[in-house]
C-alpha positions in Angstrom: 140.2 127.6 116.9 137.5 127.7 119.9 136.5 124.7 120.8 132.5 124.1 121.7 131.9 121.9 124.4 129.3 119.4 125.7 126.7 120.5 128.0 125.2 118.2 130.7 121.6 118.3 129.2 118.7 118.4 131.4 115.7 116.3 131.8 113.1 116.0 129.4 109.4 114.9 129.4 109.5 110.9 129.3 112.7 111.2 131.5 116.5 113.2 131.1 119.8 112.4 130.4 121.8 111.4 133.1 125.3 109.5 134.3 123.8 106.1 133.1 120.6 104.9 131.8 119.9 105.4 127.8 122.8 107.9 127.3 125.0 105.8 129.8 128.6 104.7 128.4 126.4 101.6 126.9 124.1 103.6 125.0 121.1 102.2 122.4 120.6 103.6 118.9 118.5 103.2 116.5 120.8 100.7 114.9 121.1 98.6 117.9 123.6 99.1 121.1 126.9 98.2 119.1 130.3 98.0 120.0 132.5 99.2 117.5 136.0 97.2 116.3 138.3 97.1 119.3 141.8 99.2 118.0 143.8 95.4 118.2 141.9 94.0 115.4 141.1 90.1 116.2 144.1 88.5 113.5 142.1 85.3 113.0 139.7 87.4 111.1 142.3 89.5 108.6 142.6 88.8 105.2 145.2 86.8 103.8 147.8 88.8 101.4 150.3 88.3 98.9 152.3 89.6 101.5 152.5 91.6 105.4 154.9 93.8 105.5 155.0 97.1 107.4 157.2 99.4 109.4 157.9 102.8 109.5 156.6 105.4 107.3 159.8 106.0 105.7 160.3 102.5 104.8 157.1 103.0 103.0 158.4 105.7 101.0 161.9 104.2 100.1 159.8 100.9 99.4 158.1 102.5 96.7 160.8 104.9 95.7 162.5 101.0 94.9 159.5 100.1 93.2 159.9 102.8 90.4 158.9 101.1 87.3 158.7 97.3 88.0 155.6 96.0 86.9 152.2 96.3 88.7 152.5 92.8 90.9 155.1 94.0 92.6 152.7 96.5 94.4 152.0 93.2 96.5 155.0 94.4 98.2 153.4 97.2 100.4 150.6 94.7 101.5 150.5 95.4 105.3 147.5 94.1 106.9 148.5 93.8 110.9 151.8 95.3 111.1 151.3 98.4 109.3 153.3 101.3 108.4 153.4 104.0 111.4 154.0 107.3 110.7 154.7 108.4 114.3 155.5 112.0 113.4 151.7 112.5 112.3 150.3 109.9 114.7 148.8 107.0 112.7 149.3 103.7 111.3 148.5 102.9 107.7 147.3 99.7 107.0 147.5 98.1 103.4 145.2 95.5 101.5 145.7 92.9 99.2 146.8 95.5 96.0 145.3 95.6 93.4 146.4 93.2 90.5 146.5 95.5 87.8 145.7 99.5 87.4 142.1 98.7 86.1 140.9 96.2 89.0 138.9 97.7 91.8 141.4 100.1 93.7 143.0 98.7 97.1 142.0 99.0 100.4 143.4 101.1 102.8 143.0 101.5 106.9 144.4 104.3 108.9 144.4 104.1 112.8 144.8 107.7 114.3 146.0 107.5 117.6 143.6 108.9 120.3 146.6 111.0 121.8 146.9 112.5 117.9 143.2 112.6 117.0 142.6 114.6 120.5 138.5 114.1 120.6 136.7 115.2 124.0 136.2 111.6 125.3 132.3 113.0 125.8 132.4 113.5 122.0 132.0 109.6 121.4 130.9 108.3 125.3 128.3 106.3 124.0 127.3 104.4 120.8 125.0 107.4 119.5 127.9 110.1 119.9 130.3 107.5 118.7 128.3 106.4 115.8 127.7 110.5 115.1 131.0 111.5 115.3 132.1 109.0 112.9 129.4 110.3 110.5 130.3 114.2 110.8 134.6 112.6 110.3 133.5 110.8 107.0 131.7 113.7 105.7 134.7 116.1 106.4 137.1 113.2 104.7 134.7 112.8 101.6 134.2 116.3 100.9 138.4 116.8 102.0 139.2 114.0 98.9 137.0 116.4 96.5 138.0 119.8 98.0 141.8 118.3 97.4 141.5 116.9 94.5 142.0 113.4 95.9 139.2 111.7 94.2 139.9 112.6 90.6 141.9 110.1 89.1 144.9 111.2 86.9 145.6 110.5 83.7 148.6 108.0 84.6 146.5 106.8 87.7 147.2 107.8 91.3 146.1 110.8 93.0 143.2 108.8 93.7 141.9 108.4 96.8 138.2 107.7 97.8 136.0 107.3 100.8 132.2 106.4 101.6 130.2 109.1 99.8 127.4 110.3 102.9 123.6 110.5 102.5 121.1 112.4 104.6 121.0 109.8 106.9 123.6 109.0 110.2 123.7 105.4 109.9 126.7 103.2 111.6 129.1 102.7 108.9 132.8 101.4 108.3 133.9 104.6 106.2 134.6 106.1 109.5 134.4 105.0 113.2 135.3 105.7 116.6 137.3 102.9 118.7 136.6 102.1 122.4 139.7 103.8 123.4 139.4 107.0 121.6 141.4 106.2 118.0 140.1 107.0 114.8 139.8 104.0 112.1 138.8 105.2 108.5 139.0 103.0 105.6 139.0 104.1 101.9 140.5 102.4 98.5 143.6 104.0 96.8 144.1 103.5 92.9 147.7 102.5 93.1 149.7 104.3 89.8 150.9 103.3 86.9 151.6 103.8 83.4 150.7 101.2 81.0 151.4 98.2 83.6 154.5 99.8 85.3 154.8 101.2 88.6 154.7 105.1 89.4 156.4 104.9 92.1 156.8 108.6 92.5 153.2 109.3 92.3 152.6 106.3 94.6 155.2 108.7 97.2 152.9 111.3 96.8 149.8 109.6 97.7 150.8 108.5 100.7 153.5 110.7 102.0 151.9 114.4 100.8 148.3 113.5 100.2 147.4 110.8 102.7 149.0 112.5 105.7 147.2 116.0 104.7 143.8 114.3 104.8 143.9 113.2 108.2 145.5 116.2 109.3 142.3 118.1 107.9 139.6 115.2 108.6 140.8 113.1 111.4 142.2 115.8 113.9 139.8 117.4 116.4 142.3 120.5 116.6 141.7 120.8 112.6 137.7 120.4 112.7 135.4 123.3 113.5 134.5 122.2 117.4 131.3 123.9 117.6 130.2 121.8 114.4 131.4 118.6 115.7 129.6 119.2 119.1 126.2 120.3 117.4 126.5 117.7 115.0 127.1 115.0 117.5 124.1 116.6 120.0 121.6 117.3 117.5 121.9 113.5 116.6 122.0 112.4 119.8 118.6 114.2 120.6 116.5 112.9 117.8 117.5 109.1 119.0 116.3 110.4 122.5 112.9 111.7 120.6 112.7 108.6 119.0 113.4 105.9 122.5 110.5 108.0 123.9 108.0 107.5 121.3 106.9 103.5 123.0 106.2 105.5 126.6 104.3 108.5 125.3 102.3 105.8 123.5 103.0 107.6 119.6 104.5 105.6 116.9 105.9 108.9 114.7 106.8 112.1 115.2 106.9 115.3 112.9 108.0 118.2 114.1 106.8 121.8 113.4 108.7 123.5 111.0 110.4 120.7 109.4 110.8 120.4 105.5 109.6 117.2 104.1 109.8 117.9 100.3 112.7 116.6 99.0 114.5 118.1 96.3 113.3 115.4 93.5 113.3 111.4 93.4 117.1 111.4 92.3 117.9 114.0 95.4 117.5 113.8 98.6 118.7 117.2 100.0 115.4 119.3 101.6 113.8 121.5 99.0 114.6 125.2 99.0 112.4 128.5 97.8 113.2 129.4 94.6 114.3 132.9 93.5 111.7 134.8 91.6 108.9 132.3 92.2 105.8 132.8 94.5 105.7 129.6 95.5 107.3 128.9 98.9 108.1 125.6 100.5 105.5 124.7 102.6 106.8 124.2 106.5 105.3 120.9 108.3 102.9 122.5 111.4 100.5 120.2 113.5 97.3 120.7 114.3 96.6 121.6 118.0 94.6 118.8 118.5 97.3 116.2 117.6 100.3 118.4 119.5 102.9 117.2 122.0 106.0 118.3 122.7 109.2 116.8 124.1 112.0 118.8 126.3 115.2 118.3 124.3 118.0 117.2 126.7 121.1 118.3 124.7 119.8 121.1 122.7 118.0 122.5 126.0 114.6 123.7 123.9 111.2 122.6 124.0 110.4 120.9 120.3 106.2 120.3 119.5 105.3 118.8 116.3 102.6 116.0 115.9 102.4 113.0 117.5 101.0 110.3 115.7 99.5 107.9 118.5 99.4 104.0 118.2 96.3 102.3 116.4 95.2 103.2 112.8 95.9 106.5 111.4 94.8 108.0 108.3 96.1 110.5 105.6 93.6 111.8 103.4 93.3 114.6 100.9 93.9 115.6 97.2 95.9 114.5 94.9 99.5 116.2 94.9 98.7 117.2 98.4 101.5 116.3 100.5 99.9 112.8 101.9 102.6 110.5 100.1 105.3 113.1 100.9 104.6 112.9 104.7 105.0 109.0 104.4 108.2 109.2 102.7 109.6 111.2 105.5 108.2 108.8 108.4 109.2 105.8 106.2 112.9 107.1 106.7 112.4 108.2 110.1 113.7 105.4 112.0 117.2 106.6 110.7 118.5 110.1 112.3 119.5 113.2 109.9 121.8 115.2 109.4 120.9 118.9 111.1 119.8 121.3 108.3 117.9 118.0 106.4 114.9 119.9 107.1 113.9 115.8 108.2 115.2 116.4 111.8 113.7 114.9 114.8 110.7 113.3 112.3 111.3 110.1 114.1 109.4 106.5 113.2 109.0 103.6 115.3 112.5 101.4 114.6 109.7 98.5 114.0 107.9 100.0 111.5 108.2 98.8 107.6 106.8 99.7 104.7 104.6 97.9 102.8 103.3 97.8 98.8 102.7 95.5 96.1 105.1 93.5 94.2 104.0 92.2 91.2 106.1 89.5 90.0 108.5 89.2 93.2 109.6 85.8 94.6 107.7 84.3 97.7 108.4 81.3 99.5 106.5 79.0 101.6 104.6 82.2 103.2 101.6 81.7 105.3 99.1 83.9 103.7 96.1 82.2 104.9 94.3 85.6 106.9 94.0 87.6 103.8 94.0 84.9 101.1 92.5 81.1 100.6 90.2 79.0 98.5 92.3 79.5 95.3 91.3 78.1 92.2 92.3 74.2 91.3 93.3 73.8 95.5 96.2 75.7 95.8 97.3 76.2 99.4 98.2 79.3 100.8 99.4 78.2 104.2 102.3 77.7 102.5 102.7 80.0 99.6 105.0 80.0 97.2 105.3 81.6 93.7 108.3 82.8 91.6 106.1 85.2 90.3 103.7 86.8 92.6 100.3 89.1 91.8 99.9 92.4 93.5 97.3 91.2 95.8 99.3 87.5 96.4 102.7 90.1 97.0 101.3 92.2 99.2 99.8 90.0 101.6 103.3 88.2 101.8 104.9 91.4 102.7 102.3 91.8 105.4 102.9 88.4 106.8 106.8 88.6 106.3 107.6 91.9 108.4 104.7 90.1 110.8 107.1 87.0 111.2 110.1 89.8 111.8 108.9 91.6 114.7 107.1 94.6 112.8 105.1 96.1 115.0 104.1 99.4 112.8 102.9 99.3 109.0 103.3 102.3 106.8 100.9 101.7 103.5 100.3 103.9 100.8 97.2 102.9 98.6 99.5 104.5 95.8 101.7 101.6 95.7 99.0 98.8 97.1 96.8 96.5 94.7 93.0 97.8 94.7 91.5 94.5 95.4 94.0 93.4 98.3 92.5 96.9 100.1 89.1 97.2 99.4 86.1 95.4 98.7 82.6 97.4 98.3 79.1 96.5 98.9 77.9 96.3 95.2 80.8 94.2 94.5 80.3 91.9 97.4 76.4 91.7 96.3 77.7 90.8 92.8 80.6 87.9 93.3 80.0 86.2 96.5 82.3 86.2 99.0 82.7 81.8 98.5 84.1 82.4 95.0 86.3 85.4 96.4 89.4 84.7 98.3 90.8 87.5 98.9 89.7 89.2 102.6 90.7 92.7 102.0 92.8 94.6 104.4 90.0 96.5 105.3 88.2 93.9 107.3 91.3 92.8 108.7 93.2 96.2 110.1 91.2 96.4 113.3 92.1 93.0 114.2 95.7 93.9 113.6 95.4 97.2 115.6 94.1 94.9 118.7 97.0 92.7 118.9 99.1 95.5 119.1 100.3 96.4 115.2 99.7 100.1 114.7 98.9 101.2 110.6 99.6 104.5 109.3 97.4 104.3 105.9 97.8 106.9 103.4 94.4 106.6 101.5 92.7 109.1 98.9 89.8 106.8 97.4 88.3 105.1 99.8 86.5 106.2 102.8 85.0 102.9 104.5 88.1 103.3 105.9 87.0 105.8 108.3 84.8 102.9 109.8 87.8 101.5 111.2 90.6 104.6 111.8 91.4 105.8 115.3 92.6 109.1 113.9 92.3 110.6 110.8 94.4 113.6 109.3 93.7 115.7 106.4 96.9 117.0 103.6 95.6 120.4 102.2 98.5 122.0 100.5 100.6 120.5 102.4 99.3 121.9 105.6 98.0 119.7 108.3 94.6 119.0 109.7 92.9 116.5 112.3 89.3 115.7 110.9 88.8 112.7 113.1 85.2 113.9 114.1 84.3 114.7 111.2 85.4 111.5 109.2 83.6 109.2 112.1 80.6 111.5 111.7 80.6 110.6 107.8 81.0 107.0 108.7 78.1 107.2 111.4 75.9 108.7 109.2 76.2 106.4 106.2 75.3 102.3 106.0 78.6 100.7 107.6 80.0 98.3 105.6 78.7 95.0 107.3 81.6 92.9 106.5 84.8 95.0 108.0 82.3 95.1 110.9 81.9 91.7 111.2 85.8 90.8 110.3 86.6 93.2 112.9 85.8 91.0 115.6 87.5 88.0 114.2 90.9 86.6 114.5 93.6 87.5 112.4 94.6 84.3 111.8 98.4 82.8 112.7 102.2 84.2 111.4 103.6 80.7 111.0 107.6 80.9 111.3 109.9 79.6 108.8 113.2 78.7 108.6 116.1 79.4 106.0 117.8 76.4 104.0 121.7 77.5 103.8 122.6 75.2 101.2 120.2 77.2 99.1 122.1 80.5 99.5 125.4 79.6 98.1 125.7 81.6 94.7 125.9 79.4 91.4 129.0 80.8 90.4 130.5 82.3 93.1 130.4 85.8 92.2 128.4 88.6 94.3 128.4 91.4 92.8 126.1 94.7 94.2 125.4 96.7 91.1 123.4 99.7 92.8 121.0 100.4 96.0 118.1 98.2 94.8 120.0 95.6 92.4 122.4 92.7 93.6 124.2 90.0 91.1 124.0 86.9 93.5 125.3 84.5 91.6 123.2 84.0 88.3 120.3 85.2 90.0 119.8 89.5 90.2 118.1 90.3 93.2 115.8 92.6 92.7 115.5 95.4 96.5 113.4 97.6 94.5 110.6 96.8 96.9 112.2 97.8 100.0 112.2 101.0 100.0 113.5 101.6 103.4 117.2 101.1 102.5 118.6 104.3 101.9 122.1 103.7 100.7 124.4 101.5 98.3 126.6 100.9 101.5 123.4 99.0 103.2 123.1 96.6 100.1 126.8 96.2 100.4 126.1 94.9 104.0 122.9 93.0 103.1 125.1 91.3 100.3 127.5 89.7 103.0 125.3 89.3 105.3 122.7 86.8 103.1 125.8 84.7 102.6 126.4 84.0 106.2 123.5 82.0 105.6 125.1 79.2 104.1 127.0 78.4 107.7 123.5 77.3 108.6 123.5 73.6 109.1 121.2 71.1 107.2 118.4 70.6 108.8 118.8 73.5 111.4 115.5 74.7 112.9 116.5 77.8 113.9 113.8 80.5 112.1 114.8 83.4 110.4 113.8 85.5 113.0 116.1 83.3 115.4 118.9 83.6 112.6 118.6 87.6 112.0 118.5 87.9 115.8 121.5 86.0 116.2 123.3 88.3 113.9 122.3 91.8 114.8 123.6 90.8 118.5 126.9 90.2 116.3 126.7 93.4 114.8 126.1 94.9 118.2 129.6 93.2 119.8 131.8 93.4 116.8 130.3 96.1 114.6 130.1 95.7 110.9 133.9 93.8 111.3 131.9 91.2 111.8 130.5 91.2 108.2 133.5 92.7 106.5 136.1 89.9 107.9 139.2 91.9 107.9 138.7 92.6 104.4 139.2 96.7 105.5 135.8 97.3 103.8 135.2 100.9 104.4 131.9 100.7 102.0 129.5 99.3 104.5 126.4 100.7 106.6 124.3 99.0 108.8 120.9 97.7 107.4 117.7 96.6 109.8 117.2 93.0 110.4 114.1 93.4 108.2 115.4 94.6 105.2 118.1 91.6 105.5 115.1 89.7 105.8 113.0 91.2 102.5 116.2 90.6 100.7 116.7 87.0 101.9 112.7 86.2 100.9 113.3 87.6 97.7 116.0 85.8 96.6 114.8 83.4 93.5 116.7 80.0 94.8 115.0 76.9 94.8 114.3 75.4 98.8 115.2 78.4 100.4 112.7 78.0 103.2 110.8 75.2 105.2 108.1 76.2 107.5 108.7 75.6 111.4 105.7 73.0 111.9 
């Protein structure tokens, strides 16, 4: 097979790639600057089994060929968690969880170590955590669709033949399924459903599993000579120049990025895949091109093109238009576009800030001890709102803690779509102002507050269809029409020059926003009631008795993120009574963990292969919208 290989790159605008710097062997993604797992896994943190066995591959197979119809427990036997059964005529090590207890529990977990002098990757195919963290996306992808294209992943009728691995989005995120040690091995993780009939041991089926089946999938997944090398290599480059898009965004002061010709549409709400034309239909999917005005371009140092699309520059930006215009549908892609794509995603190189969160009402959502004081006091009866709390919070109440909360997390870009936002929280208009006074209102609508926000540095992208005193306070304002793209800023300020300015944004404009006051998790108050965790789907976790509703953050973008979000909220209970640390200070503390030990660090040994990395601030949203009693005391 003819192997593609790794150009050198040349410099782009905002500065190339060279020996060191950003695509030095350290490397910074999107995710963070991790280290993945070192190939000696750290034994203090491995699970405890029934049993460690291990040795050669053929000792597996007689071990199970012995293990012919005994019943289930006895699979215990081929529990290898650090010595491992090597297969040195194929080049890897297979590594065995605790086994399942009987056919119906959750299938077993399995870790395969492919030697780097087996697995034969360029070295300049993983040099740095992007490639690495690329590479081990494009592997899982060719072992997932492998398992189907095999047959691996059907279950039988008497069990076995059943082999499964990290299903892959849209989005390369670090994950476990798949990743790339320091010294050039390949680790990928999976679950096996271990055979049986009735509750007694197929131990011929189990043989052909792991000595016909296993060995075949990392032949065809985990083997560079196997792999198609130009894929790999565009795959990992392609990847690696939308994070170099995105780390240039601060220093050509922009906060997004879409380029020309991209495909935003998505094929519906239950399908992420880009929409395609339809046969036999005049209507054509509408390519993203920016207006002239709003045009820059960056020098691609991988891909060795010039790519211009729109940069969207730091302050207030508006999206106006019609309804079912393509406004909401360029937010959904920039609300994603802190994670890279896949190449043919159509998403590509539309890059995000990696501080920028989404924000909407919640009606009904948990809040505790928020500081929501700049947009809301003087409640009715003299409740405070310096320290908020409610187990069952209004639009307007939700929203302005979702403001404050990603404030208090480091957010330095909001993405708001007045779709999703509570009317009253946004706007307030002159009649209505003449009508209640403002003493017996207590809401101060984001409208007189955004300016203020914009001048200590927090950047709004505002999709808005309703309401144009907002163009009294927008930097830049851009116009959906058919889903083609349009800069009207003169024209919208010439609207709002020509009409009475609304007095009271004016006037709010110039005042301060008010304070983010810290606050700091309680860890006795994170320990589930009953022990169980259980993550149901995307948006839903069972912690405890309490389901944990992630509907609201609509950033994550996978099941294997709320997997990681799951462990990581109970780390919290570590936390020490009385600890002052905020949970800033806290979330800090453990993405540089994630950066030194990778996700290991949340998986404990455990060969969890079903993890992706999540943002510190959706850790965060779910951690404040956990309904526990005392969860947080504010840092006075």
């Amino acid at each position: 097979m003819r192997r593609g290989g790794y150009r050198g790159g040349r410099g782009g605008r905002g500065g190339g790639r060279g020996g060191g710097g950003y695509y030095g062997s350290s490397g910074r993604g999107s995710q963070g600057s991790n280290k993945t797992p070192q190939s000696s896994f750290d034994s203090s943190s491995q699970p405890r089994p029934g049993g460690d066995n291990g040795g050669s591959h053929s000792d597996l197979v007689d071990l199970l060929r012995r293990l012919d119809g005994k019943q289930y427990p006895a699979y215990h036997d081929i529990e290898s968690s650090t010595r491992g059964w090597v297969n040195n005529i194929e080049g890897y090590t297979l590594y065995i969880g605790r086994a399942q207890g009987d056919p119906y529990a959750k299938p077993t977990r399995c870790r395969v170590i492919v030697k780097s002098d087996t697995a034969k990757f360029p070295p300049v195919s993983h040099q740095n955590k992007v490639r690495s963290v690329a590479l081990g996306d494009y592997l899982n992808r060719v072992f997932y669709q492998s398992c189907k294209d095999m047959g691996a992943d059907v279950k039988a009728r008497e069990g076995g033949n059943y082999a499964k691995i990290s299903r892959p989005t849209q989005h390369v995120i670090e994950q476990s399924a798949v990743m790339i040690l320091p010294n050039g091995d390949i680790c990928a993780q999976f679950t096996v459903n271990l055979p049986a009939r009735g509750r007694s041991i197929l131990g011929h089926k189990a043989v052909q599993i792991f000595d016909q089946t296993l060995p075949q999938l990392v032949q065809k997944s985990l083997v560079y000579a196997s792999l198609d090398a130009n894929a790999v290599t565009r795959h990992v480059l392609n990847v690696e120049d939308q994070e170099w898009v995105r780390s240039n965004l601060e220093i050509r002061g922009l906060v997004a990025f879409v380029p020309d010709g991209a495909i935003l549409p998505r094929m519906s709400g239950a399908d992420d895949r880009p929409m395609a034309d339809k046969d036999g239909e005049a209507e054509r999917v509408v390519r993203f091109h920016s207006p002239d005005t709003l045009r820059v371009s960056f020098d691609l140092p991988n891909m060795g093109k010039t790519l211009a699309g729109i940069g969207i520059r730091k302050g207030i930006t508006l999206v106006v238009g019609g309804g079912f215009h393509g406004k909401s549908t360029l937010l959904s892609a920039l609300q994603v576009g802190m994670y890279n794509k896949i190449p043919g995603d159509g998403r590509e190189f539309c890059v995000c800030s990696s501080t920028a969160v989404k924000i909407r009402a919640e009606d009904g959502r948990n809040v505790s001890e928020v500081d929501i004081s700049p947009f809301i006091s003087n409640l009715p009866f003299g409740k405070k709102t310096d320290c908020f709390a409610s187990p069952d919070a209004s639009g307007s109440t939700s929203q302005a803690t979702n403001i404050m909360e990603a404030l208090e997390m480091g957010a330095k870009t909001l993405l708001i779509d007045e779709d999703t936002c509570a009317t009253n929280f946004m706007i307030r208009d002159d009649k209505m102002m003449e009508l209640v006074h403002k003493d017996k209102e207590p809401i101060t609508p984001f409208l007189y507050k955004v300016k203020t926000l914009s001048k200590q540095g927090i950047s709004v992208i505002l999709v808005v269809g309703s309401c144009g005193d907002f163009f009294d306070v927008a930097d830049t304002t851009i116009l959906m029409d058919s889903y083609s793209c349009f800069d009207v800023t003169t024209h919208a300020k010439q609207i709002a020059a020509a009409r009475t300015t609304n007095t009271g944004a004016m006037a709010a404009s110039r005042a301060s926003f008010g304070n983010v006051t810290p606050r700091c998790p309680v860890g006795t108050a994170f320990n589930p009631n009953n022990g169980k965790i259980t993550v149901r789907s995307k948006a839903l976790i069972a912690y405890g008795d309490v389901d944990l509703d992630l509907s609201g953050l609509e950033q994550i973008v996978s099941k294997e993120q709320t997997n990681a979000i799951s462990l990581a909220l109970q780390r919290l209970t570590a936390l020490e009574n009385g600890s002052k640390m905020t949970i800033f200070q806290v979330l800090t503390q453990l993405n540089a963990l994630l950066d030194h030990e990778g996700l290991e660090a949340l998986a404990n040994g455990q060969f969890d292969g079903s993890l992706a990395r999540p943002r510190t601030f959706e850790i965060a949203g779910a951690i404040n919208r956990l309904r526990v009693e005392g969860s947080f005391v504010q840092l006075k």
